[in-house]
MIVO-611006 format. One record per residue (C-alpha): residue in one letter; x, y, z. Coordinates in steps of 0.001 Angstrom, whole numbers, padded with zeros to 6 digits, always signed. Each point is the difference from the previous one (the first is absolute). Layout:
AXYZ
...
END
This chain:
X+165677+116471+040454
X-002139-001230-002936
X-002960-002163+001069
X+000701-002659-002618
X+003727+000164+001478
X-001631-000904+003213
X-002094-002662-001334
X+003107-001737-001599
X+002031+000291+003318
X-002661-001830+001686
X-000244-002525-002653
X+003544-001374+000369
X-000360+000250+003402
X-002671-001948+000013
X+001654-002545-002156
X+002723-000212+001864
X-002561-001342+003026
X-001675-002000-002169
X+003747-001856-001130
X+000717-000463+003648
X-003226-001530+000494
X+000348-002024-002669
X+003691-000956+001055
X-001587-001214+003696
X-002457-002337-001681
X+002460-001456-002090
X+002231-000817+002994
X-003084-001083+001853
X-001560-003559+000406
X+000416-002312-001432
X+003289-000710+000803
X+002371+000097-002399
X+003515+000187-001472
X+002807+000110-002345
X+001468-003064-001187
X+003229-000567-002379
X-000563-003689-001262
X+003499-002017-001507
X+000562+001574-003169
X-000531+003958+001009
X-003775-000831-000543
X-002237+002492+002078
X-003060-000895+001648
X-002594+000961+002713
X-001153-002219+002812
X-003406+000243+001480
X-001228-001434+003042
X-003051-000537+001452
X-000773+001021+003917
X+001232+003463+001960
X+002994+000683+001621
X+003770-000684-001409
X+000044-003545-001128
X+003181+000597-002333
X+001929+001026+003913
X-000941-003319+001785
X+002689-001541+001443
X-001912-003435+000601
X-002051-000920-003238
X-003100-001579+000202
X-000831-004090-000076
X-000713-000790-003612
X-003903-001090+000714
X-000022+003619+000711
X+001253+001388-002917
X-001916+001515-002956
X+000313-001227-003396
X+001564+002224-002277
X-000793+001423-003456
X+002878+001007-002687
X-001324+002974-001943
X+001291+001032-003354
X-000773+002968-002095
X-000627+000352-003379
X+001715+001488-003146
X+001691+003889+000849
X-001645-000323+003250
X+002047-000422+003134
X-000537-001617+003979
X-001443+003437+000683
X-003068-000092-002452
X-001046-003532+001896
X+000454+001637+003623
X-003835+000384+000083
X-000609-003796-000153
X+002508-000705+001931
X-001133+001894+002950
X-003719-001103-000190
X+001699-003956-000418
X+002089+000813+003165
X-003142+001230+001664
X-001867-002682-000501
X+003187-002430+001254
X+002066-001213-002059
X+003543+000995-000470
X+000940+001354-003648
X+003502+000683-001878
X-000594+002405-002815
X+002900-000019-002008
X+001778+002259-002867
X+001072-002105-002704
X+002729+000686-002147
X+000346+003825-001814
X-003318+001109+001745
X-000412+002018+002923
X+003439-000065+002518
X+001341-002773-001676
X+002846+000940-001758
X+000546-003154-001683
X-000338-000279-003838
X-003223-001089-001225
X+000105-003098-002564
X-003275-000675-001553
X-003177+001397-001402
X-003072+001011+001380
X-001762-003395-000774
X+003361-001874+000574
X-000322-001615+004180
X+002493-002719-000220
X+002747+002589+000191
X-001373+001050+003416
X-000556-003197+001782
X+003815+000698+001495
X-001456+002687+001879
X-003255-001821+000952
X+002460-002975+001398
X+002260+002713+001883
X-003680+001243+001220
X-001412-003603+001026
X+003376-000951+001408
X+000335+002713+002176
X-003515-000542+001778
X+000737-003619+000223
X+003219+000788+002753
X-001710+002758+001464
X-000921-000671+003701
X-003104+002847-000759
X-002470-002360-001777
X-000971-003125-000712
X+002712-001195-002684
X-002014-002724-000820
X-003151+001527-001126
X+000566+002412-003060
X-001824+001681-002732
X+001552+001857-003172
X-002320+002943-001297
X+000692+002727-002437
X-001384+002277-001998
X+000204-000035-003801
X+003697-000804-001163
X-000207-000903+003388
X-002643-002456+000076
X+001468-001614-003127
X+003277-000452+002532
X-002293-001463+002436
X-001370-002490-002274
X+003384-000780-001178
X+001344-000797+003515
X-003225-001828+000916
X+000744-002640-002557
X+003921-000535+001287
X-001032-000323+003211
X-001905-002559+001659
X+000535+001075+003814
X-002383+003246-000729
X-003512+000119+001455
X-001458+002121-002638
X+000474+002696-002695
X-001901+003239-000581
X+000016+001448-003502
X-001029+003600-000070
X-000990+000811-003648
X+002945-002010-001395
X+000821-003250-000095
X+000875-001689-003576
X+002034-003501+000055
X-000142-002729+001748
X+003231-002306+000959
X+000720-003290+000766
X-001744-000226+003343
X-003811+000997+000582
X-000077+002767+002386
X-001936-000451+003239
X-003409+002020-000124
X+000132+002181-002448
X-001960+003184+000052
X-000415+002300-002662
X-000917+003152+000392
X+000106+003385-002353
X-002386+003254-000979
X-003126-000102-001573
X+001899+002924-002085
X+002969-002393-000718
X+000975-000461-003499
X-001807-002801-000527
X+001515-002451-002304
X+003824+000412+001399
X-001196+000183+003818
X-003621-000999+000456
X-000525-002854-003026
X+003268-001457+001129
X-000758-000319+003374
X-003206-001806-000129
X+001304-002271-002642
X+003193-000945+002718
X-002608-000212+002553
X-002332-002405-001886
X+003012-002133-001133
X+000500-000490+004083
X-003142-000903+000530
X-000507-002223-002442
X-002695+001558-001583
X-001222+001448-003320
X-000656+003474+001290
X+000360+001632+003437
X-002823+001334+002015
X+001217+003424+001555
X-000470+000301+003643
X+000067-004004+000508
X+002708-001822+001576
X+000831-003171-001405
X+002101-003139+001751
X+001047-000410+003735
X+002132+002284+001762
X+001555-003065+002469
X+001060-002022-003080
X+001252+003471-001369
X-001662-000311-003318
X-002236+002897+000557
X-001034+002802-002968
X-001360+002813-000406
X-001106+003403-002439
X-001298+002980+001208
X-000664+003399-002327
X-000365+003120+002534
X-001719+002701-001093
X+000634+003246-000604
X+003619-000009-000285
X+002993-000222-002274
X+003514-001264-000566
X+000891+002429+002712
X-002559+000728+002566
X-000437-003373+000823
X+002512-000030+002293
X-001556+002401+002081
X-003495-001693-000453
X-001898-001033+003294
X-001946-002540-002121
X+003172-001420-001057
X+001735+000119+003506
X-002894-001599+001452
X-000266-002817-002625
X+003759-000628+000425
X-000063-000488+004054
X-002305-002350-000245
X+001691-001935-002645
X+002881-000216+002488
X-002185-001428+002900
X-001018-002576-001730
X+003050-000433-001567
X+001642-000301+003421
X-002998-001176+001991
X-000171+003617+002022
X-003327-000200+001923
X-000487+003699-000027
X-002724+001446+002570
X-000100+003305-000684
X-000161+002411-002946
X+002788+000478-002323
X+001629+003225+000042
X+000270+002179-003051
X+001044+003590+001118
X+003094+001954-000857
X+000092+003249+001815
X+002851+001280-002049
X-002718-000218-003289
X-001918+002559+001191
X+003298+002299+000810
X+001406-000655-003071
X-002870+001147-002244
X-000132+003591+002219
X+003708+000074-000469
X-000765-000640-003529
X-002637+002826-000068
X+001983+002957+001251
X+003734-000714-002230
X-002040+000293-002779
X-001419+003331+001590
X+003158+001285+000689
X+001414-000754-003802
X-001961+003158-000355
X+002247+002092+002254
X+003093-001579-000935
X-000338+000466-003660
X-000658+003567+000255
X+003482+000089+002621
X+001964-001266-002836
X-001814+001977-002897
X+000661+002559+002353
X+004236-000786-000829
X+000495+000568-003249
X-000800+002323-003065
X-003008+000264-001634
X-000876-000778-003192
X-002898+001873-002304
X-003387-001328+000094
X-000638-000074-003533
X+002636-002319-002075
X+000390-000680-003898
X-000431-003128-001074
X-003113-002713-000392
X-002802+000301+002473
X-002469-001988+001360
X-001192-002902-001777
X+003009+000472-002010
X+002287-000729+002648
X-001851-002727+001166
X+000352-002002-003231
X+003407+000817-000324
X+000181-001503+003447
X-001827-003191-000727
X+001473-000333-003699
X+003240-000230+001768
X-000826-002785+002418
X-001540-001976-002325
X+002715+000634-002834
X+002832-001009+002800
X-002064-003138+000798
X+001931-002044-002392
X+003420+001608+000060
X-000197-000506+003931
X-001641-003632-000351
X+004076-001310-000432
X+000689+001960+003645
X+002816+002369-001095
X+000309+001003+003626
X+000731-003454+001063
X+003518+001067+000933
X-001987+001380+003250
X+000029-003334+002459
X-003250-000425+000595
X-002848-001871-001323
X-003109+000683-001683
X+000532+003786+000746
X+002740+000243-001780
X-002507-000497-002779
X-002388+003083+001093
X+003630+001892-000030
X+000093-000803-003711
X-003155+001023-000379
X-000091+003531+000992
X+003460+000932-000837
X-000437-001276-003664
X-003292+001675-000051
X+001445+003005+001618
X+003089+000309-002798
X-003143-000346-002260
X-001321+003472+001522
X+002895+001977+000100
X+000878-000501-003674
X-003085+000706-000947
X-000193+003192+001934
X+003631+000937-001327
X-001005-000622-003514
X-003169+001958+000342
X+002036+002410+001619
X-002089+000323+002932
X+002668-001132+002731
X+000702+003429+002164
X+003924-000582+000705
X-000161+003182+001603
X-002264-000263+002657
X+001326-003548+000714
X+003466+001029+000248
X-000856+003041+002167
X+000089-000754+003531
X+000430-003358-000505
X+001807-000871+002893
X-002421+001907+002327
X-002166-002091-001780
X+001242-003581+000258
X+000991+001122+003845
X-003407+001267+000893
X-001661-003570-001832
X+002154-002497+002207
X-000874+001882+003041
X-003533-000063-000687
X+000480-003760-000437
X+002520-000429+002854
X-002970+001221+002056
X-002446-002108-001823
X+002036-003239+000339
X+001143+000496+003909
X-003777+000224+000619
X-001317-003187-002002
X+002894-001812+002095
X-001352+000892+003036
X-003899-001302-000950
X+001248-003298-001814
X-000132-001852+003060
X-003317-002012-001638
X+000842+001070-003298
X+003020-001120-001615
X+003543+000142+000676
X+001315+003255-001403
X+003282+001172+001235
X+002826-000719-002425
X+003246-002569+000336
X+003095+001266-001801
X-001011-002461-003097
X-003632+001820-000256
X+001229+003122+000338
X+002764-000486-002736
X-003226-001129-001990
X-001539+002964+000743
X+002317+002486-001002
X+000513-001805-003789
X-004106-000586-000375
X-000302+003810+001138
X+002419+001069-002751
X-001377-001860-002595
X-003495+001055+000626
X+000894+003608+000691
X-000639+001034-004161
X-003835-001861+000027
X-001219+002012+003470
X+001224+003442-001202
X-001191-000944-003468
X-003594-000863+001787
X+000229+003603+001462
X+000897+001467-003095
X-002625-001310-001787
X-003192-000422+002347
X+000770+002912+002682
X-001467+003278-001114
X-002196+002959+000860
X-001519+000789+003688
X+000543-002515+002759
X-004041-001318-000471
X+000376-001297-003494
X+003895-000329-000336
X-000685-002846+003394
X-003161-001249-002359
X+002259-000740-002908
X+003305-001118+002207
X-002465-002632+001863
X-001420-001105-003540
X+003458-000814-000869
X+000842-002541+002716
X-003144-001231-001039
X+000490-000901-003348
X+003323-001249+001247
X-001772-002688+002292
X-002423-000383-002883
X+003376-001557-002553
X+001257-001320+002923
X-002798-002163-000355
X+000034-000448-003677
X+003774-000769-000041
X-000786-002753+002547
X-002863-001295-002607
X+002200-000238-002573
X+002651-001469+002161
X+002635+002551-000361
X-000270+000944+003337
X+000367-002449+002847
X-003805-001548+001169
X+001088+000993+003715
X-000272+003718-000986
X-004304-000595+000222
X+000372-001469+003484
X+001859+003070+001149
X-001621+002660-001850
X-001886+001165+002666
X+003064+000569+002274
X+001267+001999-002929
X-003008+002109-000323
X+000403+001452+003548
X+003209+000600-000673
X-000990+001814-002813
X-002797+002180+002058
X+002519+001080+002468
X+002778+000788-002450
X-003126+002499-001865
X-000632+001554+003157
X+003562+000729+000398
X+000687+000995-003747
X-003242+002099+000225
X+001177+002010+003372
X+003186+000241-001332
X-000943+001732-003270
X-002858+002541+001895
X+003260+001537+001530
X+002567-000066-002764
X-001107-001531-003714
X+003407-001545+000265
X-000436-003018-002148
X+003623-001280+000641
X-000420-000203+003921
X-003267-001586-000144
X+001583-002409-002829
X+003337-000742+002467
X-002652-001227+002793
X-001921-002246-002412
X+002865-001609-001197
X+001338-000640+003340
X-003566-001179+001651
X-000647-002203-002701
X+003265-001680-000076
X+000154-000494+003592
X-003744-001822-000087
X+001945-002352-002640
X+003099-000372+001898
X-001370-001354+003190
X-002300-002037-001713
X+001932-001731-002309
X+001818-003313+000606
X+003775+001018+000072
X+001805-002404-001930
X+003456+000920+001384
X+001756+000358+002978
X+003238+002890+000990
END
């Protein structure tokens, strides 16, 4: 047997381990479970302590309860991508509901409102609050609302309808206040933050608490028994994402809700995640084995000839960015809004109106090889799924930490349109960028999803795209690397544009399907 064979036999294998691992942790302390709030709203409850405390038959006194902490995500995020802070919350004892508001994550309901828009979810923030209130787990009376982003602009929003709370935690986020002062405030977001939107706005909604002209970071302001406490804190080294995951941030938070609820906390505060560590390896070797698995599905179908007419290099790159940029404004009215989602349904319009760009100019420049598309193009488009098929079971099995990333029967109907209607850009980026050996035909395919991040950026500037495009643009460029790697493998075995072109189309509109607030319901 070939020794690379070998060496991608032992890969899976060992990824395989690696997902049962993973699996154990995430069904390992601290105790946890599924919860189905009124209104089909899911949620996670964490607990603090070992053992089974969801099995007790004789609840604890309420002196002996721990206070409890609803959690809320932020915009295309989900319950799943807060799990971290949950857990290290839970560890350090307090009790914590993370929720999936509507059209994100499991819930299937449709989403309502914009990004910036958190009136619309303090329904699911009351279902939340309500629920910890009559449970006999925690301490009903002692709550805190926290989220993250859209979430933290929810959690400001509820603070100021409720006067019951404790406290509110805004996690870069937080933009209007109500009719009611919320009970100490803190504000916390990224030193990498956009600042005027996230980090300007929360220091001037900080200072307004505290009565002051300006806010010192790192200073709490007020009293924490008359409930009038505030607070800013920039952490370093982080962004709009990775904050969640932040020690720094964890740390700063816990302590927040000691004082907050008078915890007297003896020993250190507890910041690991053993399933971070897992994760990352897991991480490490699918992207390995895209090697492997491109060349099996290269490997099923026809090839095509290494050398291609039509424009090369540089060329095809401008093509490739003349087209995004011309299909800026024709896309800027969302022509794909028919698809029931939002804010994707705008990157939709995007590359499928930049994609119709590419063809016709490839058919008028007669450059478009009908031929070798329509030849084995079933092989083709059967050999691409399966490559993704492969590809997607996988990423489900490591999202654990990640995101939530298997599909309900509204995201998957989402998928199948965006994957239809972005079928003509991907095997239009082939045509034009992929060509030549597998070193520089991989050097000009991976400058092409760069200068696609690259407008995605300028599109946001010139607010044609959607601003929360920036905060996830890193997510996107990984997705980007491992779709390369794939393309790249894939091409070494065959130079079949079309299958490599199927995958893309599929991969990319699965990353906008599951992230995407659904905006209807079957």
């Amino acid at each position: 047997m070939n020794v690379w064979r070998i060496v991608a036999i032992g890969l899976a294998v060992l990824f395989i381990l690696l997902i049962a691992r993973l699996d154990r942790l995430e069904h390992g302390g601290p105790p946890h479970a599924f919860v189905m709030l009124p209104g089909q709203e899911p949620a996670t409850m964490y607990l603090p302590g070992p053992g089974h405390p969801f099995y007790t038959q004789f609840p604890k006194p309420v002196a002996q309860r721990p206070p409890a902490v609803v959690l809320i995500h932020g915009f295309s995020s989900d319950r799943v991508v807060m799990s971290a802070l949950a857990r290290r919350l839970a560890e350090n004892g307090y009790g914590v509901l993370a929720i999936d508001v509507k059209g994100h994550g499991e819930n299937r309901n449709p989403f309502n409102g914009g990004e910036a828009d958190s009136s619309n979810l303090r329904g699911d923030v009351k279902q939340a609050v309500d629920y910890l209130r009559n449970s006999d787990l925690v301490d009903g009376s002692r709550i805190v609302v926290m989220g993250h982003s859209m979430g933290a602009g929810a959690a400001l929003d509820y603070a100021t309808h409720d006067p019951n709370l404790k406290g509110a935690v805004m996690i870069s986020g937080g933009w209007v206040l109500g009719p009611e002062r919320p009970k100490n405030a803190l504000f916390i977001f990224a030193e990498n933050d956009p600042v005027e939107p996230i980090q300007d706005t929360s220091t001037a909604l900080a200072a307004h608490l505290a009565d002051v002209s300006k806010i010192e970071l790192g200073k709490t302001y007020g009293d924490f028994t008359q409930g009038n406490a505030v607070e800013a804190i920039r952490v370093p080294g982080v962004n709009h994402v990775t904050i969640l995951s932040s020690p720094y941030a964890a740390s700063a938070i816990v302590k927040w809700l000691d004082s907050t609820f008078g915890t007297a906390r003896t020993g250190a505060i507890e910041l690991r995640d053993a399933r971070r560590l897992t994760t990352r390896f897991a991480l490490l070797v699918f992207v390995i084995l895209l090697v492997p698995l491109g060349r099996v599905c290269g490997s099923m179908v026809g090839s095509w000839p290494e050398e291609r007419p039509g424009p090369r290099g540089w060329i095809g790159l401008l093509i490739l960015g003349g087209a995004l940029l011309a299909s800026m404004p024709l896309a800027a009215g969302d022509p794909a809004s028919f698809v029931p989602i939002l804010i994707g349904s705008i990157q939709i319009s995007w590359f499928a109106v930049a994609g119709l760009i590419m063809v016709g100019l490839l058919v008028l420049w007669q450059r478009l090889e009908w031929d070798s598309v329509r030849e084995g193009a079933g092989a083709a488009i059967l050999a691409g799924a399966a490559g993704f098929a492969v590809a997607y079971v996988c990423q489900v099995a490591m999202s654990v930490m990640l995101h939530h990333l298997s599909l309900s029967p509204e995201r998957l109907m989402v998928m199948a349109m965006a994957t239809v209607l972005m079928f003509p850009f991907w095997h239009g980026f082939e045509l034009l960028v992929r060509r030549g050996g597998l070193a520089i035909s991989t050097v000009w395919g991976s400058l092409g999803r760069v200068l696609i991040l690259v407008l995605m950026v300028v599109g946001v500037s010139l607010n044609v795209l959607p601003f929360v495009l920036m905060l996830i643009l890193p997510i996107i460029g990984i997705g980007f690397v491992m779709m390369e790697i794939f393309a790249a493998s894939a091409y070494s075995a065959s130079r079949n544009l079309t299958l490599i072109a199927v995958a893309e189309s599929l991969w990319f509109a699965w990353m906008i399907a599951a992230a995407s607030p659904i905006t209807f319901m079957f």
